[in-house]
LOFIKOL-95181 format. One record per residue (C-alpha): residue in three letters; x, y, z. Coordinates in nm, 3 decimals. Example, Ala and Ser with C-alpha at 12.3 -4.5 7.8 and 13.67 -1.06 7.14 Angstrom:
BEGIN
 rest    east   north      up
  ALA   1.230  -0.450   0.780
  SER   1.367  -0.106   0.714
***
This chain:
BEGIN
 rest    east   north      up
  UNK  14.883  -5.429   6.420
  UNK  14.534  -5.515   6.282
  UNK  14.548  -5.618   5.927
  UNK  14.190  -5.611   5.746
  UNK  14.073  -5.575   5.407
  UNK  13.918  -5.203   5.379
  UNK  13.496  -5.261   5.377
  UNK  13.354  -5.344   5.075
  UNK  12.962  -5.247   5.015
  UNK  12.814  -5.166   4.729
  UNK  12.740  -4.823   4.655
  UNK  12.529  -4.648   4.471
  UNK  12.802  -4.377   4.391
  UNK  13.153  -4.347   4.363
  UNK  13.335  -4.167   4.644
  UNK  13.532  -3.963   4.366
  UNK  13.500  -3.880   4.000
  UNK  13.134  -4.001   3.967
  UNK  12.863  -3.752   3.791
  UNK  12.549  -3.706   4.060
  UNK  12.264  -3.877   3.946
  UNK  11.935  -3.723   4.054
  UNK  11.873  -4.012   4.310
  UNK  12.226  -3.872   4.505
  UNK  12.143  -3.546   4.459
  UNK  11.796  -3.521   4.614
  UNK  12.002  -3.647   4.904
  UNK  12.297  -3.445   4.951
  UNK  12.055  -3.126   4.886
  UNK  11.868  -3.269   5.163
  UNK  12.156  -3.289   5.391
  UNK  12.283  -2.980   5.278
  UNK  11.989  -2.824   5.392
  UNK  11.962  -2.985   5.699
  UNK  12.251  -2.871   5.767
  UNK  12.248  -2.501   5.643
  UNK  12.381  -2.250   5.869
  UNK  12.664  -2.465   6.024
  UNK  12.843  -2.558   5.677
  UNK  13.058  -2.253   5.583
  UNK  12.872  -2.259   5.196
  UNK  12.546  -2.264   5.044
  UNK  12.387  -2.573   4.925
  UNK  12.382  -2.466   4.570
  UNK  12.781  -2.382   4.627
  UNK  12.845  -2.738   4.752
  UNK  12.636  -2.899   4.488
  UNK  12.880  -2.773   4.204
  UNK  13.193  -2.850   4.399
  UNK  13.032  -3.214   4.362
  UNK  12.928  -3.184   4.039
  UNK  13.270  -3.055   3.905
  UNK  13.425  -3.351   4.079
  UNK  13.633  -3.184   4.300
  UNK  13.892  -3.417   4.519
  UNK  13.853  -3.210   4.849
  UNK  13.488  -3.250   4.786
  UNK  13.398  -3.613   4.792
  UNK  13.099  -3.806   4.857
  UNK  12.969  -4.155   4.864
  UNK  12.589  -4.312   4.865
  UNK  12.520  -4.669   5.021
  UNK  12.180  -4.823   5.045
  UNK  12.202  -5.150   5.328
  UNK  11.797  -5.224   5.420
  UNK  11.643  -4.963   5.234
  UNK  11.804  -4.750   5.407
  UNK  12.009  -4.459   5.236
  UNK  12.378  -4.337   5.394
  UNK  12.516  -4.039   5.232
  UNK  12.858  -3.913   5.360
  UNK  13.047  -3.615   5.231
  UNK  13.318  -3.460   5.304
  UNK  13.476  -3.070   5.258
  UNK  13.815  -2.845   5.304
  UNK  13.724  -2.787   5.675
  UNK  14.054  -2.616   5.822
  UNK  14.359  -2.439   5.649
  UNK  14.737  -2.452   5.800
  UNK  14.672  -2.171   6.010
  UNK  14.359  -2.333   6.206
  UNK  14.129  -2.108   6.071
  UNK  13.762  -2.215   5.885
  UNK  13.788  -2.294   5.524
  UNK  13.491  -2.031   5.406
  UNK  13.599  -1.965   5.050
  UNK  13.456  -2.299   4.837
  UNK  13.757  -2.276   4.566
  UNK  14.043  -2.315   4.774
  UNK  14.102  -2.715   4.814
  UNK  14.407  -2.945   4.956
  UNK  14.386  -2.794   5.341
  UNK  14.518  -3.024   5.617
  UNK  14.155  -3.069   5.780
  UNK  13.848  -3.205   5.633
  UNK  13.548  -3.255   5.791
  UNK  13.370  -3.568   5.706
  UNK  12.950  -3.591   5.777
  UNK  12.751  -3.874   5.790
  UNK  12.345  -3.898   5.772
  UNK  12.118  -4.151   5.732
  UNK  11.793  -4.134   5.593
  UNK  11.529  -4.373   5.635
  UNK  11.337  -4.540   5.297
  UNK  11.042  -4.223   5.390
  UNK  11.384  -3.951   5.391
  UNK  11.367  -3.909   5.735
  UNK  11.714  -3.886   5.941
  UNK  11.723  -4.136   6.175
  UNK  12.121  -4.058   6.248
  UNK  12.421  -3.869   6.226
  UNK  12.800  -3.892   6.226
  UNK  13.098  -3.610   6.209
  UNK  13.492  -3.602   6.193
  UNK  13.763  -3.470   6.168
  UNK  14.011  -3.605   5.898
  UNK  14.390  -3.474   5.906
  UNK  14.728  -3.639   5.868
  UNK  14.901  -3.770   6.150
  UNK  15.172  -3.499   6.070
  UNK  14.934  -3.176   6.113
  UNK  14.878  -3.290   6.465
  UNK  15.135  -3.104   6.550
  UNK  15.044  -2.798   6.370
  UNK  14.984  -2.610   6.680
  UNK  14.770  -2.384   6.502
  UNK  14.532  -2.627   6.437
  UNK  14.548  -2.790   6.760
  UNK  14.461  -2.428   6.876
  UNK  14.170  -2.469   6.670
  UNK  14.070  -2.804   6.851
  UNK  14.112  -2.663   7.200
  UNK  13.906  -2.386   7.090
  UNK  13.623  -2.551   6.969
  UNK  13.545  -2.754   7.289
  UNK  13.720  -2.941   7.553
  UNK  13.648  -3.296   7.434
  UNK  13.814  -3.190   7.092
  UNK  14.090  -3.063   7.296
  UNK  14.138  -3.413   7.465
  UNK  14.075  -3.632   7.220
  UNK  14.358  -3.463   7.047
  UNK  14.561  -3.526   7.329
  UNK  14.469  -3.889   7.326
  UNK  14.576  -3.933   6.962
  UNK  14.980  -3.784   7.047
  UNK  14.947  -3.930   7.404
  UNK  14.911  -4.303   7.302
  UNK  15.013  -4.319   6.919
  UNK  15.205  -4.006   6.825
  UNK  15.445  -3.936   7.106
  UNK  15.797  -4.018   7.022
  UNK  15.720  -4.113   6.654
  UNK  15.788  -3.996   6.367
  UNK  15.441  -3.976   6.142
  UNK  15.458  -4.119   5.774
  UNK  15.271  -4.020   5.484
  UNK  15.037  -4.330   5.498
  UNK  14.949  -4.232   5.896
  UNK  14.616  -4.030   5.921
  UNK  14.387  -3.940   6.218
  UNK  13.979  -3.942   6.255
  UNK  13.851  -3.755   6.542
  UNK  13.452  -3.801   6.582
  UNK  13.248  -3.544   6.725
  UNK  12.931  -3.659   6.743
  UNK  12.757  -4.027   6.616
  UNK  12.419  -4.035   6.679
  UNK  12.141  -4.301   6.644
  UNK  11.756  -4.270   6.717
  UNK  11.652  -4.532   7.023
  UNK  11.429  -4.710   6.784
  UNK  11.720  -4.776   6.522
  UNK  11.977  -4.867   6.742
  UNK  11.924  -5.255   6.741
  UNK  11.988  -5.245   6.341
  UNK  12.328  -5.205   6.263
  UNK  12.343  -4.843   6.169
  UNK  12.627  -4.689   6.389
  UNK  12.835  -5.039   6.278
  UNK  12.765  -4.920   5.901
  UNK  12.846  -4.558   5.967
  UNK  13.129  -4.632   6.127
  UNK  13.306  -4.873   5.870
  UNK  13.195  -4.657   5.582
  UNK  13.347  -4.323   5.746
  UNK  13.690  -4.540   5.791
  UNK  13.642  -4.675   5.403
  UNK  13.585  -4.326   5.315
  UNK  13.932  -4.311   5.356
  UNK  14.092  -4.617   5.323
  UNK  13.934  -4.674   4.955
  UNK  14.164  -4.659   4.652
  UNK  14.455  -4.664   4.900
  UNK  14.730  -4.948   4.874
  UNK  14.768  -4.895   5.265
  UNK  14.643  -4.659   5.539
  UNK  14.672  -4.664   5.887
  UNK  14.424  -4.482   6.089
  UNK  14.421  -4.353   6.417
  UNK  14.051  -4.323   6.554
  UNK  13.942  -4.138   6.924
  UNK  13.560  -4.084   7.016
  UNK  13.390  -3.964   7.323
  UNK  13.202  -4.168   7.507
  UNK  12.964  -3.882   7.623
  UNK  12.601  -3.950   7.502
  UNK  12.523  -3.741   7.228
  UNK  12.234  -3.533   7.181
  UNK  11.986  -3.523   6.949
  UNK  11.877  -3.245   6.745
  UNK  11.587  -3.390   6.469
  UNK  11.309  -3.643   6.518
  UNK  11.122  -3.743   6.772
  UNK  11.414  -3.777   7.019
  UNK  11.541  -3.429   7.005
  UNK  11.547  -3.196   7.302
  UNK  11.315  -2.886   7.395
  UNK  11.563  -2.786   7.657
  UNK  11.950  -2.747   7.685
  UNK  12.139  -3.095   7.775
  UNK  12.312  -3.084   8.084
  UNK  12.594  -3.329   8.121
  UNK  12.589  -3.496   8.471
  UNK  12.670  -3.777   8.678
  UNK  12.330  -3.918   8.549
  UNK  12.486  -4.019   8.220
  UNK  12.769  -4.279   8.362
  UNK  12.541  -4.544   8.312
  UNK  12.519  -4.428   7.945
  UNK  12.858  -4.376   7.887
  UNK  12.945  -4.759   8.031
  UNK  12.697  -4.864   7.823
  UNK  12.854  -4.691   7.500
  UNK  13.198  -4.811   7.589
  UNK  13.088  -5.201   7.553
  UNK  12.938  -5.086   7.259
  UNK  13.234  -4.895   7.134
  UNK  13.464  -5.207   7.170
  UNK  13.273  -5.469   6.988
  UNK  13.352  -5.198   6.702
  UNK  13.742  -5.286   6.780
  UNK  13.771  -4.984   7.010
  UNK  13.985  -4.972   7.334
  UNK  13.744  -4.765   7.619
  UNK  13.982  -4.520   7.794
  UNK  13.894  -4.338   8.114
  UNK  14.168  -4.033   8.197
  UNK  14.287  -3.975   8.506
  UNK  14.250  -3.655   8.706
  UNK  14.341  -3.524   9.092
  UNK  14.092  -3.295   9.038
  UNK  13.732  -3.345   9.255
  UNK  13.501  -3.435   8.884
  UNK  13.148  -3.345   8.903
  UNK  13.018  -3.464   8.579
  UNK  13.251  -3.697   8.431
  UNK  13.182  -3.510   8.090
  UNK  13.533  -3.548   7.956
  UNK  13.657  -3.852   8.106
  UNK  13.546  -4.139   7.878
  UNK  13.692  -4.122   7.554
  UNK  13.786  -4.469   7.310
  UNK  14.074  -4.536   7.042
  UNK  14.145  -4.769   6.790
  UNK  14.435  -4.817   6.535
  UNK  14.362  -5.003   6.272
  UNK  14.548  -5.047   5.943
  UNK  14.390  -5.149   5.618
  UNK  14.581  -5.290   5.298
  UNK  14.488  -5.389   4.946
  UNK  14.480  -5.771   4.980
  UNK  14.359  -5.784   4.605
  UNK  14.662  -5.940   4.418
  UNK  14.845  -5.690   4.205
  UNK  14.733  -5.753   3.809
***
Protein backbone atom coordinates (compact mmCIF):
# COMPACT_ATOMS: atom_id res chain seq x y z
CA UNK A 1 0.00 0.00 0.00
CA UNK A 2 1.39 3.44 -1.03
CA UNK A 3 0.87 5.98 1.62
CA UNK A 4 1.32 9.74 0.31
CA UNK A 5 0.11 12.99 1.32
CA UNK A 6 -2.69 14.04 -1.41
CA UNK A 7 -0.78 16.99 -3.83
CA UNK A 8 -0.74 20.20 -2.60
CA UNK A 9 -0.49 23.27 -5.27
CA UNK A 10 -1.79 26.32 -4.99
CA UNK A 11 -4.78 27.17 -6.79
CA UNK A 12 -6.29 29.86 -7.98
CA UNK A 13 -9.84 28.42 -7.13
CA UNK A 14 -11.38 26.20 -4.85
CA UNK A 15 -12.47 22.81 -6.20
CA UNK A 16 -15.95 23.37 -4.37
CA UNK A 17 -17.95 26.19 -2.90
CA UNK A 18 -15.81 29.01 -4.45
CA UNK A 19 -17.72 32.01 -6.46
CA UNK A 20 -16.03 32.19 -10.26
CA UNK A 21 -14.04 35.06 -10.58
CA UNK A 22 -13.85 36.46 -14.10
CA UNK A 23 -10.18 35.18 -14.51
CA UNK A 24 -11.82 31.27 -14.05
CA UNK A 25 -14.52 31.99 -15.97
CA UNK A 26 -12.99 33.24 -19.22
CA UNK A 27 -11.48 29.79 -18.91
CA UNK A 28 -14.03 27.31 -18.31
CA UNK A 29 -16.22 29.27 -21.10
CA UNK A 30 -13.31 28.62 -23.17
CA UNK A 31 -13.22 25.00 -22.52
CA UNK A 32 -16.74 24.79 -22.62
CA UNK A 33 -16.66 25.88 -25.95
CA UNK A 34 -14.01 23.93 -27.08
CA UNK A 35 -15.71 21.39 -26.17
CA UNK A 36 -19.35 22.11 -27.36
CA UNK A 37 -21.09 19.42 -29.06
CA UNK A 38 -19.60 16.48 -27.04
CA UNK A 39 -20.72 17.81 -23.42
CA UNK A 40 -24.43 16.85 -23.04
CA UNK A 41 -25.24 20.94 -21.99
CA UNK A 42 -24.69 24.28 -23.20
CA UNK A 43 -21.94 26.40 -21.98
CA UNK A 44 -24.21 28.95 -20.52
CA UNK A 45 -26.05 25.75 -18.70
CA UNK A 46 -22.71 24.61 -17.20
CA UNK A 47 -21.64 28.04 -16.22
CA UNK A 48 -24.63 28.36 -13.66
CA UNK A 49 -24.27 24.84 -12.36
CA UNK A 50 -20.74 26.42 -11.35
CA UNK A 51 -21.88 29.45 -10.32
CA UNK A 52 -24.65 28.00 -8.01
CA UNK A 53 -21.95 25.85 -6.51
CA UNK A 54 -23.25 22.72 -7.27
CA UNK A 55 -21.27 19.49 -5.68
CA UNK A 56 -21.66 17.24 -8.86
CA UNK A 57 -20.33 20.23 -10.66
CA UNK A 58 -16.89 21.00 -9.44
CA UNK A 59 -13.97 22.69 -10.77
CA UNK A 60 -10.50 23.72 -9.88
CA UNK A 61 -7.88 26.40 -11.55
CA UNK A 62 -3.97 25.95 -11.08
CA UNK A 63 -1.41 28.19 -12.63
CA UNK A 64 2.42 26.17 -12.46
CA UNK A 65 4.76 28.32 -15.22
CA UNK A 66 2.31 30.58 -16.47
CA UNK A 67 0.60 28.10 -17.51
CA UNK A 68 -3.25 27.78 -16.67
CA UNK A 69 -4.93 24.03 -15.81
CA UNK A 70 -8.58 24.10 -15.50
CA UNK A 71 -10.32 20.76 -14.66
CA UNK A 72 -14.01 20.23 -14.21
CA UNK A 73 -15.97 17.76 -13.66
CA UNK A 74 -20.04 16.79 -14.35
CA UNK A 75 -22.94 14.00 -13.56
CA UNK A 76 -21.72 11.91 -16.57
CA UNK A 77 -23.73 8.48 -16.14
CA UNK A 78 -26.93 7.55 -14.08
CA UNK A 79 -27.51 3.86 -12.44
CA UNK A 80 -28.91 2.64 -15.48
CA UNK A 81 -25.72 3.45 -17.80
CA UNK A 82 -27.40 5.89 -19.65
CA UNK A 83 -25.97 9.81 -20.41
CA UNK A 84 -26.74 12.29 -17.78
CA UNK A 85 -28.47 15.04 -20.35
CA UNK A 86 -30.76 16.85 -17.94
CA UNK A 87 -28.22 19.56 -15.96
CA UNK A 88 -30.46 19.44 -12.59
CA UNK A 89 -30.29 15.99 -11.73
CA UNK A 90 -26.89 15.52 -9.56
CA UNK A 91 -25.39 12.52 -7.23
CA UNK A 92 -25.14 9.79 -10.34
CA UNK A 93 -22.55 7.01 -9.91
CA UNK A 94 -20.33 8.35 -12.96
CA UNK A 95 -18.69 11.59 -13.41
CA UNK A 96 -16.65 12.53 -16.00
CA UNK A 97 -13.68 14.54 -15.08
CA UNK A 98 -11.81 16.92 -18.08
CA UNK A 99 -8.65 18.34 -18.01
CA UNK A 100 -7.15 21.28 -20.41
CA UNK A 101 -4.36 23.27 -20.37
CA UNK A 102 -3.96 26.49 -21.75
CA UNK A 103 -0.85 28.14 -22.49
CA UNK A 104 -0.06 32.00 -20.95
CA UNK A 105 -1.45 33.17 -24.98
CA UNK A 106 -4.93 30.67 -24.15
CA UNK A 107 -3.92 28.27 -26.45
CA UNK A 108 -4.50 24.37 -25.51
CA UNK A 109 -1.48 22.76 -25.52
CA UNK A 110 -3.21 19.45 -23.77
CA UNK A 111 -5.92 17.45 -22.66
CA UNK A 112 -7.00 14.86 -20.10
CA UNK A 113 -10.48 12.78 -19.51
CA UNK A 114 -11.94 10.19 -16.91
CA UNK A 115 -14.08 8.44 -15.68
CA UNK A 116 -14.77 8.76 -11.85
CA UNK A 117 -17.15 6.04 -10.12
CA UNK A 118 -17.00 4.08 -6.88
CA UNK A 119 -15.38 0.92 -6.72
CA UNK A 120 -18.92 -0.51 -5.89
CA UNK A 121 -20.74 0.64 -9.30
CA UNK A 122 -18.23 -1.47 -11.09
CA UNK A 123 -20.37 -3.94 -10.87
CA UNK A 124 -23.38 -2.18 -11.97
CA UNK A 125 -23.61 -4.12 -15.08
CA UNK A 126 -25.53 -1.49 -16.59
CA UNK A 127 -22.89 0.75 -16.52
CA UNK A 128 -20.30 -1.61 -17.44
CA UNK A 129 -22.68 -2.06 -20.50
CA UNK A 130 -22.14 1.46 -20.99
CA UNK A 131 -18.23 1.01 -20.98
CA UNK A 132 -18.25 -1.88 -23.42
CA UNK A 133 -20.37 0.17 -25.52
CA UNK A 134 -18.45 3.09 -25.82
CA UNK A 135 -15.23 1.41 -27.12
CA UNK A 136 -13.19 -1.60 -26.56
CA UNK A 137 -10.35 -0.05 -24.55
CA UNK A 138 -13.12 1.23 -22.06
CA UNK A 139 -14.36 -2.21 -22.09
CA UNK A 140 -10.87 -3.57 -20.98
CA UNK A 141 -9.70 -1.24 -18.87
CA UNK A 142 -12.77 -2.02 -16.91
CA UNK A 143 -11.83 -5.43 -16.90
CA UNK A 144 -8.41 -4.57 -15.64
CA UNK A 145 -9.78 -2.64 -12.64
CA UNK A 146 -12.09 -6.12 -11.28
CA UNK A 147 -9.36 -8.40 -12.80
CA UNK A 148 -6.42 -7.21 -10.56
CA UNK A 149 -8.08 -5.12 -7.63
CA UNK A 150 -11.78 -5.93 -7.43
CA UNK A 151 -12.11 -9.65 -7.85
CA UNK A 152 -12.91 -11.41 -4.68
CA UNK A 153 -13.23 -8.17 -2.58
CA UNK A 154 -15.57 -6.61 -1.10
CA UNK A 155 -15.44 -2.61 -2.14
CA UNK A 156 -15.67 0.02 0.79
CA UNK A 157 -17.00 3.35 0.74
CA UNK A 158 -13.50 5.02 0.72
CA UNK A 159 -12.53 2.69 -2.62
CA UNK A 160 -13.06 4.68 -5.93
CA UNK A 161 -11.93 4.05 -9.56
CA UNK A 162 -10.41 6.59 -12.41
CA UNK A 163 -10.49 5.28 -15.82
CA UNK A 164 -8.60 7.75 -18.39
CA UNK A 165 -9.58 7.97 -21.82
CA UNK A 166 -7.46 10.09 -23.40
CA UNK A 167 -4.20 12.40 -21.93
CA UNK A 168 -2.75 14.27 -24.43
CA UNK A 169 0.33 16.57 -24.68
CA UNK A 170 1.63 18.67 -27.74
CA UNK A 171 5.41 17.31 -28.84
CA UNK A 172 6.77 20.67 -28.01
CA UNK A 173 5.37 20.62 -24.30
CA UNK A 174 6.13 17.30 -23.44
CA UNK A 175 9.65 17.89 -21.82
CA UNK A 176 7.82 20.34 -19.17
CA UNK A 177 6.04 18.56 -16.72
CA UNK A 178 2.51 18.93 -17.92
CA UNK A 179 1.07 15.31 -18.12
CA UNK A 180 2.96 14.87 -14.38
CA UNK A 181 0.73 18.02 -13.27
CA UNK A 182 -2.40 16.79 -14.96
CA UNK A 183 -2.10 13.72 -13.67
CA UNK A 184 -1.60 14.51 -9.84
CA UNK A 185 -4.20 17.24 -10.00
CA UNK A 186 -6.95 14.82 -11.64
CA UNK A 187 -6.06 12.27 -8.59
CA UNK A 188 -6.22 15.48 -5.99
CA UNK A 189 -9.37 16.32 -7.62
CA UNK A 190 -10.50 13.63 -5.69
CA UNK A 191 -8.53 12.93 -2.92
CA UNK A 192 -8.92 16.72 -1.55
CA UNK A 193 -10.97 17.33 1.59
CA UNK A 194 -10.96 13.54 2.08
CA UNK A 195 -9.54 12.00 5.44
CA UNK A 196 -8.62 8.87 3.17
CA UNK A 197 -9.19 7.61 -0.40
CA UNK A 198 -7.92 4.90 -2.17
CA UNK A 199 -7.87 5.03 -5.85
CA UNK A 200 -7.72 2.60 -8.40
CA UNK A 201 -6.22 4.13 -11.72
CA UNK A 202 -6.03 2.09 -15.49
CA UNK A 203 -4.87 4.01 -18.75
CA UNK A 204 -4.16 2.89 -22.21
CA UNK A 205 -1.07 2.96 -23.45
CA UNK A 206 -2.29 3.60 -27.09
CA UNK A 207 -0.94 7.01 -28.40
CA UNK A 208 -3.54 9.41 -28.39
CA UNK A 209 -4.54 11.62 -31.03
CA UNK A 210 -4.68 15.00 -31.36
CA UNK A 211 -7.49 17.08 -32.30
CA UNK A 212 -6.33 21.15 -31.86
CA UNK A 213 -3.03 22.84 -32.65
CA UNK A 214 -0.57 22.33 -34.82
CA UNK A 215 -0.31 18.56 -34.17
CA UNK A 216 -3.79 17.60 -35.03
CA UNK A 217 -4.68 15.27 -37.86
CA UNK A 218 -6.21 16.02 -41.46
CA UNK A 219 -6.91 12.37 -41.87
CA UNK A 220 -8.43 9.49 -39.73
CA UNK A 221 -5.72 7.72 -37.27
CA UNK A 222 -5.21 4.29 -37.98
CA UNK A 223 -3.91 2.23 -35.13
CA UNK A 224 -1.12 -0.19 -36.32
CA UNK A 225 1.82 -2.09 -35.56
CA UNK A 226 3.69 1.25 -36.30
CA UNK A 227 2.78 2.62 -32.90
CA UNK A 228 4.61 -0.20 -30.57
CA UNK A 229 7.47 1.87 -30.42
CA UNK A 230 5.14 4.61 -29.05
CA UNK A 231 3.33 2.68 -26.79
CA UNK A 232 6.89 1.25 -25.12
CA UNK A 233 7.83 4.52 -24.99
CA UNK A 234 4.58 5.69 -23.01
CA UNK A 235 4.80 2.75 -20.69
CA UNK A 236 8.38 3.98 -19.22
CA UNK A 237 6.78 7.07 -19.09
CA UNK A 238 3.66 5.85 -17.43
CA UNK A 239 5.71 4.18 -14.57
CA UNK A 240 7.92 6.95 -13.44
CA UNK A 241 4.23 8.33 -12.66
CA UNK A 242 3.97 5.14 -10.14
CA UNK A 243 2.15 3.11 -12.80
CA UNK A 244 2.57 -0.71 -13.34
CA UNK A 245 2.69 -1.24 -17.58
CA UNK A 246 0.45 -4.28 -18.27
CA UNK A 247 0.40 -6.10 -21.59
CA UNK A 248 -2.83 -8.74 -21.85
CA UNK A 249 -2.55 -11.83 -23.14
CA UNK A 250 -4.41 -13.20 -26.14
CA UNK A 251 -4.37 -16.70 -28.42
CA UNK A 252 -5.72 -14.73 -30.88
CA UNK A 253 -3.25 -13.80 -34.19
CA UNK A 254 -3.12 -9.48 -33.11
CA UNK A 255 -2.63 -7.24 -35.95
CA UNK A 256 -2.42 -3.94 -34.33
CA UNK A 257 -1.75 -4.33 -30.80
CA UNK A 258 -4.44 -1.49 -30.24
CA UNK A 259 -5.80 -2.90 -27.02
CA UNK A 260 -3.02 -4.68 -25.54
CA UNK A 261 -1.06 -2.10 -23.50
CA UNK A 262 -2.93 -0.77 -20.79
CA UNK A 263 -1.18 0.55 -17.02
CA UNK A 264 -2.60 0.55 -13.29
CA UNK A 265 -1.79 2.02 -10.21
CA UNK A 266 -3.32 1.90 -6.65
CA UNK A 267 -2.48 4.42 -4.66
CA UNK A 268 -3.98 5.55 -1.36
CA UNK A 269 -3.82 9.05 -0.01
CA UNK A 270 -4.47 10.13 3.77
CA UNK A 271 -4.65 13.38 5.69
CA UNK A 272 -1.20 13.40 7.37
CA UNK A 273 -2.12 16.95 8.81
CA UNK A 274 -2.51 16.32 12.62
CA UNK A 275 -6.09 16.47 13.76
CA UNK A 276 -6.69 20.15 15.62
Amino acid sequence: MKLVRPVRIQVAENTVGSSLNPFTESFLRASFDLLSGWLPYTAEEMLAKYREKDSSFRFSLTVVDERIYVLFSLPWLDENGQLITDASIACTPVSLLVGLVFSHDREVIADLALYHLAAADMHNEKIRAAFEEESDWLYWQAYIVDELFLLDHEAEKNEEVLIYTNAYTGRDERQNGIFRNLMNLSESFFAREKSEITLYSVISLDPDVACYGKDRLNEPYIYSMKDEPARLRNAEIIRKLGFTPLKLETDEEVEDGSLLWFAWKKSTYIDLDPIS
